[in-house]
gemmi code that builds the backbone of each chain (N, CA, C; Angstrom):
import gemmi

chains = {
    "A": [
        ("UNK", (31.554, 113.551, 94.880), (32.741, 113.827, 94.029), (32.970, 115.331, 93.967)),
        ("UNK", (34.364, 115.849, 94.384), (34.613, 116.937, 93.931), (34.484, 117.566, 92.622)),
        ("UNK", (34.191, 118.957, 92.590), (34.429, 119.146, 91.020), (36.190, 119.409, 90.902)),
        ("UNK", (36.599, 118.512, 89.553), (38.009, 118.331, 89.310), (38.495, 119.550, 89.607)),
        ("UNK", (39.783, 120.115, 90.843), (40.720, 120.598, 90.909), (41.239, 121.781, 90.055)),
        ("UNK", (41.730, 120.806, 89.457), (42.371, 121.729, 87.972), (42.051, 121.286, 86.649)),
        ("UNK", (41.196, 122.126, 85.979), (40.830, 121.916, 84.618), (42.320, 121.310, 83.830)),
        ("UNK", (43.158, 121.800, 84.162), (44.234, 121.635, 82.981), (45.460, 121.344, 83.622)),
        ("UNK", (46.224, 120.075, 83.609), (47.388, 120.010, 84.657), (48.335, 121.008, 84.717)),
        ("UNK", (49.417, 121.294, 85.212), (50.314, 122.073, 85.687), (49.806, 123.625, 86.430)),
        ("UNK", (49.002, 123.603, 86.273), (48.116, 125.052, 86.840), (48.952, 125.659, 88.230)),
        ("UNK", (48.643, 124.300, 89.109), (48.354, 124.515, 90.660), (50.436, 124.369, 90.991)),
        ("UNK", (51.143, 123.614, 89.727), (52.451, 124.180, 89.770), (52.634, 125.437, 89.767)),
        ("UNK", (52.231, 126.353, 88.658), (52.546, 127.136, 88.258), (52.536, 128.570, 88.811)),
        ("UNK", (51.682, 128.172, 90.121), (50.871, 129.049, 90.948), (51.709, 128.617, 92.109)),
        ("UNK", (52.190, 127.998, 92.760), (53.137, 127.195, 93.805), (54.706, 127.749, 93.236)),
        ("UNK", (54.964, 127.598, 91.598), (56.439, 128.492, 91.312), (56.464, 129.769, 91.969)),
        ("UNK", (55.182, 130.821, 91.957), (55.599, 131.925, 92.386), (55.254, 132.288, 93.702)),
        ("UNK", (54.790, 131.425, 94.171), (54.137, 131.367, 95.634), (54.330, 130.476, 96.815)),
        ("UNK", (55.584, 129.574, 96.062), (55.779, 128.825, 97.336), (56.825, 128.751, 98.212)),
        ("UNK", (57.549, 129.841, 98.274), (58.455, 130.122, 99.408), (57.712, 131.016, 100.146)),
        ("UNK", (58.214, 131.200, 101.232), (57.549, 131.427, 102.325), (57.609, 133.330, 102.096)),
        ("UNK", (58.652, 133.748, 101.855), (58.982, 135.365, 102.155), (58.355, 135.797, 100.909)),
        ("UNK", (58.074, 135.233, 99.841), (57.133, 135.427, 98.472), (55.937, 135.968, 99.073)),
        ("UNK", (55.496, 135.035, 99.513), (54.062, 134.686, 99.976), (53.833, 135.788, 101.077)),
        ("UNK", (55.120, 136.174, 101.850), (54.866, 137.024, 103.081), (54.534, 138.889, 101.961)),
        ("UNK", (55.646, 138.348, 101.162), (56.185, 140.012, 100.209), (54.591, 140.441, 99.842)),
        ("UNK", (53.453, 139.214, 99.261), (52.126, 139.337, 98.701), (51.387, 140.018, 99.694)),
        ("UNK", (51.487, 139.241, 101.204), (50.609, 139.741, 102.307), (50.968, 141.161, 102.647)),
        ("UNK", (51.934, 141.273, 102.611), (52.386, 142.972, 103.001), (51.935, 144.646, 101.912)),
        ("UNK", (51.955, 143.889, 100.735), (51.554, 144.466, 99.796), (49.898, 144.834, 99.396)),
        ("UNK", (49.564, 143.752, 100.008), (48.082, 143.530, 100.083), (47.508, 144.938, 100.763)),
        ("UNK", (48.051, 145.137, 101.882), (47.668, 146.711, 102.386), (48.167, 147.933, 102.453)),
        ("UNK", (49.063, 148.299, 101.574), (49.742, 149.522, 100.918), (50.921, 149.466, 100.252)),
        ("UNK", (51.125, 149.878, 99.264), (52.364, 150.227, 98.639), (53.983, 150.545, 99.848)),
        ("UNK", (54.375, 149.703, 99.381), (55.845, 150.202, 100.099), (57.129, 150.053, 99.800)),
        ("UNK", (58.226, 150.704, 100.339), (59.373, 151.267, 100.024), (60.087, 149.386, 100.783)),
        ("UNK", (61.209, 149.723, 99.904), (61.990, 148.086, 100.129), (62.059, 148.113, 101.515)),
        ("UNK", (62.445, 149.699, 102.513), (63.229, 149.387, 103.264), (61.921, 148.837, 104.346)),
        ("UNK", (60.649, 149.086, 104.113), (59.408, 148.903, 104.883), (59.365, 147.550, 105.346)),
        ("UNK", (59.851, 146.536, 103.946), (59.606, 145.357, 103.384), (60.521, 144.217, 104.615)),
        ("UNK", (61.781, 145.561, 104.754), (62.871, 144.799, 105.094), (62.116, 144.752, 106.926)),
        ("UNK", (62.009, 145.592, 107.041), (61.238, 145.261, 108.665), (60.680, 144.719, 109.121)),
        ("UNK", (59.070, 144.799, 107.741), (58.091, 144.021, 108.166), (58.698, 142.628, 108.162)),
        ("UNK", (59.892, 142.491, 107.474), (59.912, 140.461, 106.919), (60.715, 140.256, 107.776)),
        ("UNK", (60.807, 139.923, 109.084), (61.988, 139.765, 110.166), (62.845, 138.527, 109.907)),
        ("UNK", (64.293, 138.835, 109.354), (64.609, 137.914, 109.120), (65.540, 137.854, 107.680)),
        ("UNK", (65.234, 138.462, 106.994), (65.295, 138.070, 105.786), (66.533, 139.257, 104.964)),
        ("UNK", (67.210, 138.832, 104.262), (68.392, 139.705, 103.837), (68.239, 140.575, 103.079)),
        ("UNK", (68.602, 141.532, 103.162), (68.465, 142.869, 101.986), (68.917, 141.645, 100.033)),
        ("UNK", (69.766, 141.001, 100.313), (69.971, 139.845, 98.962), (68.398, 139.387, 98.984)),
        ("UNK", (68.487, 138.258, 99.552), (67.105, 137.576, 98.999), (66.101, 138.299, 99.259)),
        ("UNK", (65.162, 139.442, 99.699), (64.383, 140.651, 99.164), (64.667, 141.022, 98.042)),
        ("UNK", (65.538, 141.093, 97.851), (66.076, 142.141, 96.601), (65.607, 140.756, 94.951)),
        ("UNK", (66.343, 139.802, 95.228), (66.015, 138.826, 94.699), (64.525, 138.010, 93.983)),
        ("UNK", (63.923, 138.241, 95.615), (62.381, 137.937, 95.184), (61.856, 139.136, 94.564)),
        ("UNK", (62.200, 140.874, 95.246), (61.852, 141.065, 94.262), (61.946, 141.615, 92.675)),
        ("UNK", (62.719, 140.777, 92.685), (62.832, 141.041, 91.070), (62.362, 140.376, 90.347)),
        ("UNK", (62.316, 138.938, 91.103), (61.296, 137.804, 90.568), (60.223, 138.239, 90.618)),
        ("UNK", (59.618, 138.410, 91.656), (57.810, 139.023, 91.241), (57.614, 140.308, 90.384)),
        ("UNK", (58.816, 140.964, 90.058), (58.460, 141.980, 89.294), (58.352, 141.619, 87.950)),
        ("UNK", (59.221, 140.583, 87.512), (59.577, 139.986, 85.977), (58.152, 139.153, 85.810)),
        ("UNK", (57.965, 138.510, 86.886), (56.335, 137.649, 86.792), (55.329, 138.840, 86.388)),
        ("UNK", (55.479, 139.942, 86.627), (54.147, 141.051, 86.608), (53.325, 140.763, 88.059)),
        ("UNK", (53.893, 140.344, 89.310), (53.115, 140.894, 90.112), (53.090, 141.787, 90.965)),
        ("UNK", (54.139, 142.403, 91.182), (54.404, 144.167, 91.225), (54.655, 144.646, 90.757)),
        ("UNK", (55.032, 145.369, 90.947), (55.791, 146.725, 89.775), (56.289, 148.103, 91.047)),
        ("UNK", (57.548, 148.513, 90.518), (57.636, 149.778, 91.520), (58.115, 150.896, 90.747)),
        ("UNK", (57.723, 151.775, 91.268), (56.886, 153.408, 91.009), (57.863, 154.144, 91.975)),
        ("UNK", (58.406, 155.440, 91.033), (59.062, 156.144, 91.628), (57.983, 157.488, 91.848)),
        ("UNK", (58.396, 157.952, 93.390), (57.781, 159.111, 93.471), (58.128, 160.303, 93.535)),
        ("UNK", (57.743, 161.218, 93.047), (58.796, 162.511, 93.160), (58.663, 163.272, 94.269)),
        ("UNK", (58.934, 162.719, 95.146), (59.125, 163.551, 96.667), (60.511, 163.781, 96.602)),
        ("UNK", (60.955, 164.716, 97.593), (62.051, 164.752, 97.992), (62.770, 163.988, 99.241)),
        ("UNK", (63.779, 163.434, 99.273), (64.264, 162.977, 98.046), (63.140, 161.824, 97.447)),
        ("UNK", (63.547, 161.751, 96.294), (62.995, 160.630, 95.015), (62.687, 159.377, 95.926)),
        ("UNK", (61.718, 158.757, 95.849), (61.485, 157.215, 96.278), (60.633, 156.372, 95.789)),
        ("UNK", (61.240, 155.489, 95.826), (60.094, 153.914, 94.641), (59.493, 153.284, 96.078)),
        ("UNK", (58.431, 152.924, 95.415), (57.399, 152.142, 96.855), (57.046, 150.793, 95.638)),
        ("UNK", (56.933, 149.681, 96.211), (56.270, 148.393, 95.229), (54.845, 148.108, 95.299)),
        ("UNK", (54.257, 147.916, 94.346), (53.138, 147.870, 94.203), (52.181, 146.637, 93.873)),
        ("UNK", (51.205, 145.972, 93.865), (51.032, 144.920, 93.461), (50.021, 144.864, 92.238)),
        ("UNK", (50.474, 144.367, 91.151), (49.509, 144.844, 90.133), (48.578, 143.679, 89.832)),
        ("UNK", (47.188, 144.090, 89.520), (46.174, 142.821, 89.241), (46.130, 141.938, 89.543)),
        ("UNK", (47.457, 141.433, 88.658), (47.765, 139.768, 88.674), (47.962, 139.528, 89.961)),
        ("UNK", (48.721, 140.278, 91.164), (49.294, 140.072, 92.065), (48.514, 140.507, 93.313)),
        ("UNK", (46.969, 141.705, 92.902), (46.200, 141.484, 93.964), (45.142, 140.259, 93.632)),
        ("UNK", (45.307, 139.290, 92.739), (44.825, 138.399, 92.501), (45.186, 136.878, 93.513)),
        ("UNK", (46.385, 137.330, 94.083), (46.712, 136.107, 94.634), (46.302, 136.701, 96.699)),
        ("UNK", (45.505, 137.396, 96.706), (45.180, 137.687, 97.800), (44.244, 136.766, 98.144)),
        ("UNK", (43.233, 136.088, 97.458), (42.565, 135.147, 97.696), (42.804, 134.071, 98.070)),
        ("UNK", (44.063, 133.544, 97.563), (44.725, 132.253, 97.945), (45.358, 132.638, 99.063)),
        ("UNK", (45.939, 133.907, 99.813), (46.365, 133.997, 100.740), (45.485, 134.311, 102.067)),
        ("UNK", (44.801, 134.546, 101.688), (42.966, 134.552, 102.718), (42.915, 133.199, 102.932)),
        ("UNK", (42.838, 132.382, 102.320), (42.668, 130.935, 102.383), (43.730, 130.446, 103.270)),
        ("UNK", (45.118, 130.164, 102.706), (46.260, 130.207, 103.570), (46.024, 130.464, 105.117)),
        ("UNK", (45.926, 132.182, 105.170), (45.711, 132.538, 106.194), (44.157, 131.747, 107.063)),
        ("UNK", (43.852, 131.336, 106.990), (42.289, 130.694, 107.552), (42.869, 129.492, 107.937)),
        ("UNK", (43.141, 129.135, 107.060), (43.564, 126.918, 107.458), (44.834, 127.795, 107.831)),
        ("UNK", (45.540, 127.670, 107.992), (46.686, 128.252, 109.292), (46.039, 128.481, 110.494)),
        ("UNK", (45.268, 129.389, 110.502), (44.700, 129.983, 111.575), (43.814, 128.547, 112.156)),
        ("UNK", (43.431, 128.217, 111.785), (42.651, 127.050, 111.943), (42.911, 125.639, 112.618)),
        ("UNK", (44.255, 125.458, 112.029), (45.516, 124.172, 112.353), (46.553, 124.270, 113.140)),
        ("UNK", (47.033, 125.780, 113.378), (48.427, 125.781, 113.803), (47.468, 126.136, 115.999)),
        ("UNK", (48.879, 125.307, 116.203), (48.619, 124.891, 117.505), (48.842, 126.343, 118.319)),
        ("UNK", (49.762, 126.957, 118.660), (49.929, 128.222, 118.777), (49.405, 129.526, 118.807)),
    ],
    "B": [
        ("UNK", (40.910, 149.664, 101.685), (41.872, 148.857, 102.614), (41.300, 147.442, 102.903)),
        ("UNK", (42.121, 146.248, 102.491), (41.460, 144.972, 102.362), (41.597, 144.787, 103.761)),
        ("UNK", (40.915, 143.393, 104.394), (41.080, 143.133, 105.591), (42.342, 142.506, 105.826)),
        ("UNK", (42.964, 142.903, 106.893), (44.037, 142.076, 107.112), (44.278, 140.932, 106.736)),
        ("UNK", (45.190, 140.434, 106.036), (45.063, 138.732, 105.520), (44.992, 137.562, 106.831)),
        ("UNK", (46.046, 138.269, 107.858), (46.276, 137.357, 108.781), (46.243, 137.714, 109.700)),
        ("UNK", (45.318, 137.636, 111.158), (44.911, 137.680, 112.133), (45.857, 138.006, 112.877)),
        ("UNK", (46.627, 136.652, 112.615), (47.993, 135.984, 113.714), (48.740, 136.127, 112.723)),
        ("UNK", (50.395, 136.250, 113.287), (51.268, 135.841, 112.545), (51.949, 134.838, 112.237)),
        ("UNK", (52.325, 133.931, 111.053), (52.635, 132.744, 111.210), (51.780, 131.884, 110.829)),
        ("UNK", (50.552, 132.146, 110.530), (49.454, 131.067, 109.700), (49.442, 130.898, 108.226)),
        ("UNK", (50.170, 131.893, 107.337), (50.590, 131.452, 106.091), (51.536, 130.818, 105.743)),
        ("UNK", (52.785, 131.160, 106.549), (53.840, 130.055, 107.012), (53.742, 128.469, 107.468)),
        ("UNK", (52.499, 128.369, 108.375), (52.090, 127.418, 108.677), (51.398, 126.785, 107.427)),
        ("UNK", (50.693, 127.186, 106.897), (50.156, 126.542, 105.677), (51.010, 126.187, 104.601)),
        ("UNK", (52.080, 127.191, 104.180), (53.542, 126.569, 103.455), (54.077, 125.725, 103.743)),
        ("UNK", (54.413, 125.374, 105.553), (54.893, 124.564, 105.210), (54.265, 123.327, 105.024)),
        ("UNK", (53.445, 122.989, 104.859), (52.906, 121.823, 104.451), (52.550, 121.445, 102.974)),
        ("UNK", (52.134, 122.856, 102.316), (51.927, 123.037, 101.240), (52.509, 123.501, 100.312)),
        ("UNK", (53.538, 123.726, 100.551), (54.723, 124.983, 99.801), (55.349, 124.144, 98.706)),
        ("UNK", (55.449, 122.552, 99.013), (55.882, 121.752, 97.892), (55.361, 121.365, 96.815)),
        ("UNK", (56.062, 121.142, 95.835), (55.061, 121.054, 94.393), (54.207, 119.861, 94.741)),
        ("UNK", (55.069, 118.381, 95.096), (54.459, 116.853, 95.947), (53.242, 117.180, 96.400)),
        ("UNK", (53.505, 118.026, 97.362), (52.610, 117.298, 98.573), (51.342, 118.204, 98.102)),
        ("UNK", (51.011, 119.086, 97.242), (50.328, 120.081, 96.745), (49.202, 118.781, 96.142)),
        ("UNK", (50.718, 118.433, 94.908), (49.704, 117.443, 94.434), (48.831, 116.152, 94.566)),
        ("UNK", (49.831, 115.512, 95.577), (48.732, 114.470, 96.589), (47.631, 115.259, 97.112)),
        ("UNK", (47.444, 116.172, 97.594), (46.116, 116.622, 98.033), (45.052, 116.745, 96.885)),
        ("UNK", (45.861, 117.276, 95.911), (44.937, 117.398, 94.831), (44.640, 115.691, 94.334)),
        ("UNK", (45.119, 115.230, 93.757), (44.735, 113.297, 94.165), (43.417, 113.235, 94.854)),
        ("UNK", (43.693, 113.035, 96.024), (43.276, 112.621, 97.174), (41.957, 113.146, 97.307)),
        ("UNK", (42.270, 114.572, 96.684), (40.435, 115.166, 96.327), (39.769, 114.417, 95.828)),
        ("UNK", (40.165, 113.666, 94.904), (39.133, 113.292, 93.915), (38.463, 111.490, 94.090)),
        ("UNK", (39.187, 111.100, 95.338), (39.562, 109.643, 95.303), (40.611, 109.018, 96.626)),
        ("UNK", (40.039, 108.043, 97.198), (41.166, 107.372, 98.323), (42.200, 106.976, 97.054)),
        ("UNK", (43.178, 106.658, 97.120), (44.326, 105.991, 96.122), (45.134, 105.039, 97.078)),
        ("UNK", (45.626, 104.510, 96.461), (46.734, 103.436, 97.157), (48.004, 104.479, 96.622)),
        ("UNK", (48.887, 103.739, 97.181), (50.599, 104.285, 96.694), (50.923, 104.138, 95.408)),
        ("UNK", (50.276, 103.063, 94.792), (50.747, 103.157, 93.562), (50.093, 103.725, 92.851)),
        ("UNK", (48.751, 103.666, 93.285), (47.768, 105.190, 91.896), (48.861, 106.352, 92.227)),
        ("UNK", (48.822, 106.587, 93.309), (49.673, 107.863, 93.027), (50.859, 108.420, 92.789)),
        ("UNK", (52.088, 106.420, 92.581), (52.646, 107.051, 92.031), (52.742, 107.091, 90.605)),
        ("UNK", (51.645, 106.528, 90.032), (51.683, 106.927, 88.424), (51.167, 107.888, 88.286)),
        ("UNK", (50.328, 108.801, 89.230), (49.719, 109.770, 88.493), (50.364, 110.774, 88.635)),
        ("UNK", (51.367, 111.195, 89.875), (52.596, 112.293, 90.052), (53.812, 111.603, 88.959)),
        ("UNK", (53.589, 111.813, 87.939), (55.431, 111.827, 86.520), (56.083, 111.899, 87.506)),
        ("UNK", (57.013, 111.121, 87.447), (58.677, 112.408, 88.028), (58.942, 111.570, 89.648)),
        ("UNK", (57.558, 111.426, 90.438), (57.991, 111.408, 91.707), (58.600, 109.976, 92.055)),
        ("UNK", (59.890, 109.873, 92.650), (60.515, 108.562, 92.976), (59.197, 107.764, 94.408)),
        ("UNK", (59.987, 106.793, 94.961), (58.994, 106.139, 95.661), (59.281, 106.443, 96.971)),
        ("UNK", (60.819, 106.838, 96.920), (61.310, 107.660, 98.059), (60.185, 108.705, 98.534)),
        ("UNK", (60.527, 109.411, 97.739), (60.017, 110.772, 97.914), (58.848, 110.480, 98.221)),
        ("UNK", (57.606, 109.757, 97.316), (56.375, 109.765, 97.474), (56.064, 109.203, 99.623)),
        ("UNK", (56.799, 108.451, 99.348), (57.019, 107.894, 100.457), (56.825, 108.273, 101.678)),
        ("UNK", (58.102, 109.740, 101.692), (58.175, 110.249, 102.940), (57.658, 111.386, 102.814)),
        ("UNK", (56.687, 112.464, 101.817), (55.486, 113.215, 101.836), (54.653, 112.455, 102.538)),
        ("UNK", (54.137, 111.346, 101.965), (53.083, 110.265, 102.428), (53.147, 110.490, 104.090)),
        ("UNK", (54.662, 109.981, 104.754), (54.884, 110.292, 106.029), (54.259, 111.157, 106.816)),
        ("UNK", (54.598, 112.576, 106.085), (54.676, 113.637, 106.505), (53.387, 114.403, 106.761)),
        ("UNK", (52.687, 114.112, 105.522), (50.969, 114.206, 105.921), (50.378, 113.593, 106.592)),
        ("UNK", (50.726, 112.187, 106.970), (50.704, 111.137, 108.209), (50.320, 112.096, 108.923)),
        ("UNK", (51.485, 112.602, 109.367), (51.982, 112.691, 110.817), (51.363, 114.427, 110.771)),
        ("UNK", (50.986, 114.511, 110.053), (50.302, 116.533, 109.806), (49.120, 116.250, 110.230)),
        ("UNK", (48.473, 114.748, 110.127), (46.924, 114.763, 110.173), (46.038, 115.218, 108.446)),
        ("UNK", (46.699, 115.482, 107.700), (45.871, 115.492, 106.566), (45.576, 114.273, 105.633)),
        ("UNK", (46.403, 113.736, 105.887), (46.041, 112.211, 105.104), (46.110, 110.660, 106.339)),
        ("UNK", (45.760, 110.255, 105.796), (45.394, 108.791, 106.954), (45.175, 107.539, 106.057)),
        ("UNK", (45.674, 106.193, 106.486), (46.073, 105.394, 105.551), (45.014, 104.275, 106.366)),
        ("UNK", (44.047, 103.868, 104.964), (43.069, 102.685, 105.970), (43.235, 101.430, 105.200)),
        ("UNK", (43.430, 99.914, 105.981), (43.655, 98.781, 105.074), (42.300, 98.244, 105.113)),
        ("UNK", (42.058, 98.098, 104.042), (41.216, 97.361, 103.221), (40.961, 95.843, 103.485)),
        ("UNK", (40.181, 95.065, 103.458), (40.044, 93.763, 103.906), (39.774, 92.948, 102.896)),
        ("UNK", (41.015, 93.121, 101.272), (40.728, 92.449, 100.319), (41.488, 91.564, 100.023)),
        ("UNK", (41.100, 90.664, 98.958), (42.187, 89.394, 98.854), (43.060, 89.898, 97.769)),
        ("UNK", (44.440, 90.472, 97.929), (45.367, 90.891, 98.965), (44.903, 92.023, 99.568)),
        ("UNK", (45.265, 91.915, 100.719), (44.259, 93.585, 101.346), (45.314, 94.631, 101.133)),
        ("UNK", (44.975, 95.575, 101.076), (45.204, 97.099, 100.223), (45.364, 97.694, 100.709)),
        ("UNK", (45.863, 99.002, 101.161), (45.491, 100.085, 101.778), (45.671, 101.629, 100.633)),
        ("UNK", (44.719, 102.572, 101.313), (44.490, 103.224, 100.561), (44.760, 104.845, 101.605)),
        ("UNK", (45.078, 105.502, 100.706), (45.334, 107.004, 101.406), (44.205, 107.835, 101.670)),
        ("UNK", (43.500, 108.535, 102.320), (42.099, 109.359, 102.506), (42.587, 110.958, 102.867)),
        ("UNK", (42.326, 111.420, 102.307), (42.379, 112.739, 103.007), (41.290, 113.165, 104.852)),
        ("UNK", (42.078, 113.478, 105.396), (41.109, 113.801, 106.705), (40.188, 115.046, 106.429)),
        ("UNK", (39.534, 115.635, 107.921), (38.857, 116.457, 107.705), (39.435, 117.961, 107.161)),
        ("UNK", (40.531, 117.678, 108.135), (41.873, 118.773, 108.084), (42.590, 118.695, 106.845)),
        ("UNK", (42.845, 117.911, 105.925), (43.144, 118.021, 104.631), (42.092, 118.034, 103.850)),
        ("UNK", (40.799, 117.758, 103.290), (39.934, 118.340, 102.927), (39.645, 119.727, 102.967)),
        ("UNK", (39.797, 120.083, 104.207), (40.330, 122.134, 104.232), (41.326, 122.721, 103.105)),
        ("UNK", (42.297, 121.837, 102.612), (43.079, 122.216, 101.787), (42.526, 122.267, 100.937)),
        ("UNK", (41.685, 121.950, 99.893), (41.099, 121.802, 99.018), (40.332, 123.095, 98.487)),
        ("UNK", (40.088, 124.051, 99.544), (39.560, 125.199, 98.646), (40.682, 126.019, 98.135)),
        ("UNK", (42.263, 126.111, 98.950), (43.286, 126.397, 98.803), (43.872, 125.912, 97.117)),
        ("UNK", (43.407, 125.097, 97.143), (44.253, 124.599, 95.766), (43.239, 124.469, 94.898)),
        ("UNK", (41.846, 124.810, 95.317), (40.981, 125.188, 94.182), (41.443, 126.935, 93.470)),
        ("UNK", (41.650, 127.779, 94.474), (41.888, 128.735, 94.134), (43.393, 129.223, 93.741)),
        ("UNK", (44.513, 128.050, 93.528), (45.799, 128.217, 93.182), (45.679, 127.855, 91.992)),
        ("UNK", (44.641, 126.715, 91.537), (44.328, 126.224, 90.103), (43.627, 127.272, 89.012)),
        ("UNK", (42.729, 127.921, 89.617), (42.411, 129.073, 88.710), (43.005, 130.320, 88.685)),
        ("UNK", (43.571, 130.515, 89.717), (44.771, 131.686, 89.463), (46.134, 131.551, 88.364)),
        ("UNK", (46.588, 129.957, 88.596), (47.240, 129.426, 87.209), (46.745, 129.333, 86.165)),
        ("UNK", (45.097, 128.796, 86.119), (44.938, 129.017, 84.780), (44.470, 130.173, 84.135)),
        ("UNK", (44.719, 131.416, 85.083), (44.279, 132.727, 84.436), (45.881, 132.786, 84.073)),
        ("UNK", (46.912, 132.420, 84.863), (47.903, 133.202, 84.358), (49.297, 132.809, 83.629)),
        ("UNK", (49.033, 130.996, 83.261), (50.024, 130.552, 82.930), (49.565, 130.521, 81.722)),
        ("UNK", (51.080, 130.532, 81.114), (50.783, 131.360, 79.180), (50.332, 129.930, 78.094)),
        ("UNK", (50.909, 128.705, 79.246), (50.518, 127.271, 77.963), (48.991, 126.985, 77.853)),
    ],
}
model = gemmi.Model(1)
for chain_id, residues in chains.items():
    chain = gemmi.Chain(chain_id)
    for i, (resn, *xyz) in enumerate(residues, 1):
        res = gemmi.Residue()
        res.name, res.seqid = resn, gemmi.SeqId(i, " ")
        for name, pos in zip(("N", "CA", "C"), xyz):
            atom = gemmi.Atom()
            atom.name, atom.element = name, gemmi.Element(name[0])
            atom.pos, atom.b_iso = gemmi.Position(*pos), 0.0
            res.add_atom(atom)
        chain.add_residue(res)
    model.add_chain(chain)
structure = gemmi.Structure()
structure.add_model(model)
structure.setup_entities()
């Protein structure tokens, strides 16, 4: 017998609300290894619209799992950051990344 | 500097999509604990029609994470199992469950 899953139901929702689109999940992995500027975001995520970037992140910012920081260079620039909560979900994306790596035929 | 999350590209994607749904999240989580028939699970997913349960059910079919064995009872039964390859999921949604319950406020 496994040990039960989830102590307390809705958990593994609640964790899937902020993590289960795909460019979420990509925004976490990118962040995972340095702070960066939207337009970094927009490269690394091939594909994906300056709207829905902009979108997610505002959603992960209102969740508390980034936050962005202006720097006083010249000119001025904000880079996003991932705070606690949000290098917290690096673990689940290690995992991710493994059984992917593991399953996908390719 | 953490280790790269992902080797390859496309293995967290790959794991979304199978997992990215609230459903099919939670049949795995099920399935951890227990073979089920269709109807344990669909009382134990609230909410999910028979449709739906239905063609997740399909879909993990055909993913290789779940596998459906009939039973040789009077009426014979069949019951859902997680494979070896869905059993892999399971540390995944061990660690989505305690990341929710560090961070969901109910």
């Amino acid at each position: 017998m496994v040990r039960k899953l989830e102590k307390r139901s809705g958990c593994i929702q609640h964790t899937l609300a902020i993590l289960g689109d795909k460019w979420t999940a990509l925004i976490v992995r990118d962040l995972s290894e340095a702070p960066l500027r939207f337009c970094d975001l927009e490269s690394s995520l091939e594909g994906i619209s300056p709207r829905t970037l902009s979108q997610r992140l505002d959603k992960l910012e209102l969740e508390g799992v980034i936050v962005k920081r202006l720097y006083c260079e010249h000119p001025p620039r904000s880079r996003y950051h991932l705070t606690r909560k949000g290098s917290e979900l690096q673990e689940i994306l290690i995992k991710m990344a493994d059984w992917g790596a593991r399953h996908s035929s390719s």
